[in-house]
C-alpha positions in Angstrom: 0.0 0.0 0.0 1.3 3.3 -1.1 1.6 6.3 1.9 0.0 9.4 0.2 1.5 11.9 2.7 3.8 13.5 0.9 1.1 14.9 -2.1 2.4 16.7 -5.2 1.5 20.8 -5.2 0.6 22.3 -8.3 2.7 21.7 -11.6 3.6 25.8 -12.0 4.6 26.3 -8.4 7.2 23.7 -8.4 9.1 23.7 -12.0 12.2 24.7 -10.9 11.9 22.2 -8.7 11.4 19.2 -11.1 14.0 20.9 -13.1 16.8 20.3 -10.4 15.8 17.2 -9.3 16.0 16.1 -13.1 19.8 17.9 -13.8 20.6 17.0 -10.5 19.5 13.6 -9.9 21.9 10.7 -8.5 22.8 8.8 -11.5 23.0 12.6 -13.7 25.8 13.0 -10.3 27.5 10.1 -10.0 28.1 10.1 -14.2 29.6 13.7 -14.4 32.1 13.0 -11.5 33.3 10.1 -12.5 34.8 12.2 -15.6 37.7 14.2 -13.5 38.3 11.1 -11.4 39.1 9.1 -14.3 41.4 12.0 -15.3 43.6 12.4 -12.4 45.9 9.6 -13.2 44.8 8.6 -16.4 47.6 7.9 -19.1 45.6 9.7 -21.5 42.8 11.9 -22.2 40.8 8.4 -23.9 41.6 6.5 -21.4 39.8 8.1 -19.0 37.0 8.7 -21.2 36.7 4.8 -21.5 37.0 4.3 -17.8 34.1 7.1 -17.1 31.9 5.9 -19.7 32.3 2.2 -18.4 31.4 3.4 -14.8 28.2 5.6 -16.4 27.2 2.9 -18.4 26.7 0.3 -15.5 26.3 2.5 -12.7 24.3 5.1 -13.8 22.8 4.1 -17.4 21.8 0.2 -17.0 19.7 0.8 -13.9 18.1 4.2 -15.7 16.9 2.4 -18.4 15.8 -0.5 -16.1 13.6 2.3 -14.1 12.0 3.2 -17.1 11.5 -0.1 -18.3 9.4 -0.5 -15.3 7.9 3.0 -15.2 6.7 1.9 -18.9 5.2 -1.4 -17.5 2.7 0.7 -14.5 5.3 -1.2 -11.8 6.4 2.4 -10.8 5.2 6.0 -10.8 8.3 7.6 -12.3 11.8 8.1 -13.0 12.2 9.5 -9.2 10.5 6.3 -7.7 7.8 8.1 -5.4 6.8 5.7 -3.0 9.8 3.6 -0.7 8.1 0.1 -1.6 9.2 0.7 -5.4 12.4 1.4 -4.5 13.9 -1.9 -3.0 13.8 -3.8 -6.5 15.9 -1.1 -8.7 18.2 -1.1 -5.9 19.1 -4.5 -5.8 19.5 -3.8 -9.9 21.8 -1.2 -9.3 24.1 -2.7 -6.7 24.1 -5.7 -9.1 25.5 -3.1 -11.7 28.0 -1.5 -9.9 29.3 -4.2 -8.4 30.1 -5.5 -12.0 31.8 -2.4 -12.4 33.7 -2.0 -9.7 35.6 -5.5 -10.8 35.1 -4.8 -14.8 37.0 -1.2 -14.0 39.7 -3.5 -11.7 40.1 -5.8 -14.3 40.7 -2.7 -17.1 43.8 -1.6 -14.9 41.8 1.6 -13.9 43.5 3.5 -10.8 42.5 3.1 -7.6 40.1 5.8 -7.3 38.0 4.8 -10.1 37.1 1.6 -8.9 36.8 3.5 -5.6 34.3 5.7 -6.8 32.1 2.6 -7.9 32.6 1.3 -4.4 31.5 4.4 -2.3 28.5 4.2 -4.9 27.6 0.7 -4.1 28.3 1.4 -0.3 25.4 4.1 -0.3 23.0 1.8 -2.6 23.5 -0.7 0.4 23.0 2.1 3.4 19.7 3.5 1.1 18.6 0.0 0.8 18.7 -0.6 4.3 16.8 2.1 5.4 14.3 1.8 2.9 13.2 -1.5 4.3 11.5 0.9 7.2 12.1 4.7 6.3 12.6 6.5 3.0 15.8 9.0 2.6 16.6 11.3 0.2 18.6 9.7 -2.6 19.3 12.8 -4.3 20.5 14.9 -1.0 22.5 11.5 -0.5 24.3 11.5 -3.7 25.0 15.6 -3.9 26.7 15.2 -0.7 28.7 12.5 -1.7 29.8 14.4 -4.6 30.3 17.4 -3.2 32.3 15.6 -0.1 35.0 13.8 -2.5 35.3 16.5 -4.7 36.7 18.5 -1.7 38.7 15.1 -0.4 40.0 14.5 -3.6 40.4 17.7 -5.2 40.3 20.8 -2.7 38.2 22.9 -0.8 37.5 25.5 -4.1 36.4 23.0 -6.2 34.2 21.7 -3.4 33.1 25.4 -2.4 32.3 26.0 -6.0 29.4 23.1 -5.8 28.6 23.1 -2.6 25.4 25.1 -3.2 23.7 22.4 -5.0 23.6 20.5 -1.4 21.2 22.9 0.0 19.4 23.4 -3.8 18.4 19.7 -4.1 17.3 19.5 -0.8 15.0 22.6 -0.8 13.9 21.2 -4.5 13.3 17.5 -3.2 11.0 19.8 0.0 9.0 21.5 -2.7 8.1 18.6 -4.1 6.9 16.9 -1.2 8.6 14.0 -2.2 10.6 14.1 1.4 10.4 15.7 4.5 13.3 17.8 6.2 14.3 15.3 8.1 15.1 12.2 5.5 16.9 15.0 3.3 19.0 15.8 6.4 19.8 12.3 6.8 20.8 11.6 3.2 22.8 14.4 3.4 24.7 13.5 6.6 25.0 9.9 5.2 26.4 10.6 1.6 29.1 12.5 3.2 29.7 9.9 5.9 29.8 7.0 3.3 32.3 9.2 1.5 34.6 10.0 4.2 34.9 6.7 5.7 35.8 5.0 2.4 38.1 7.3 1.0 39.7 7.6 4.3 39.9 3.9 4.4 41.5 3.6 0.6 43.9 6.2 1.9 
């Protein structure tokens, strides 16, 4: 049984809201960072091209297209997977997917932070999984804060100051949807940076 507590307002009062959820959205994320990872130690400008788009692909593409697949079938609302009971399924999908590439980008020769990217994105698949068996958490606070926290860990505190806005962006977007409440886009944000920091500080 879907909750209906969180009900939609009206289409003209929240555009710019569906707008950033949809530019900003955890696979959109997860897809455009994995481009100046794959550069930092790359031996050439292709190579890391190959090593991003193998991460997008899997990580980011597969389980989009598997979303819609089942958005087309009536199995789920939308793209942005409404209610927590649609959720668990994709999930599973997606961890399936980035585990695969995690070892495929291993097995390439990638550097280490690649395939670390692919694990600190199948560490918070598991951690949302988890709490979506009883609670539902923001997926896209989760992943902004992820990406904003290793930019900053792997790249400075400019870079990371330079996006840092979208943190508080997505959130207020995901709260004028209604698709959360204040205090699941709090913890997504707390636990995509956590995730982060403890893995990275762990490959380190």
């Amino acid at each position: 049984m879907h909750s209906h507590n969180l009900s939609s307002p009206p289409e003209p009062y929240v555009r710019w809201a569906r707008v950033i959820s949809d530019l900003v959205s955890p696979p959109v994320v997860w897809a455009v960072l994995a481009f100046p990872i794959a550069s930092q130690h790359a031996p050439s400008r292709g190579q890391a091209v190959v090593w991003a788009l193998t991460y997008g692909l899997l990580v980011c593409l597969l389980p989009m297209l598997y979303v819609g697949w089942m958005v087309r079938r009536g199995r789920i609302t939308d793209l942005h997977m409404k209610y927590r009971q649609e959720r668990l399924l994709p999930f599973l999908v997606s961890m399936a997917c980035t585990g695969a590439a995690w070892l495929l980008l291993r097995w390439m020769g990638a550097p280490p932070l690649v395939p670390l990217l692919a694990a600190v994105t199948l560490a918070q698949l598991v951690v949302m999984t988890l709490i979506t068996l009883v609670w539902q958490i923001s997926m896209h606070a989760m992943s902004i804060a992820s990406a904003v926290t290793a930019t900053a860990l792997l790249f400075g505190a400019l870079p990371a100051l330079a996006v840092a806005p979208l943190v508080p962006l997505v959130g207020a977007a995901r709260l004028k949807l209604r698709r959360h409440t204040l205090a699941q886009v709090i913890a997504g944000t707390v636990m995509g940076a956590l995730v982060t920091v403890a893995l990275v500080a762990v490959a380190r």
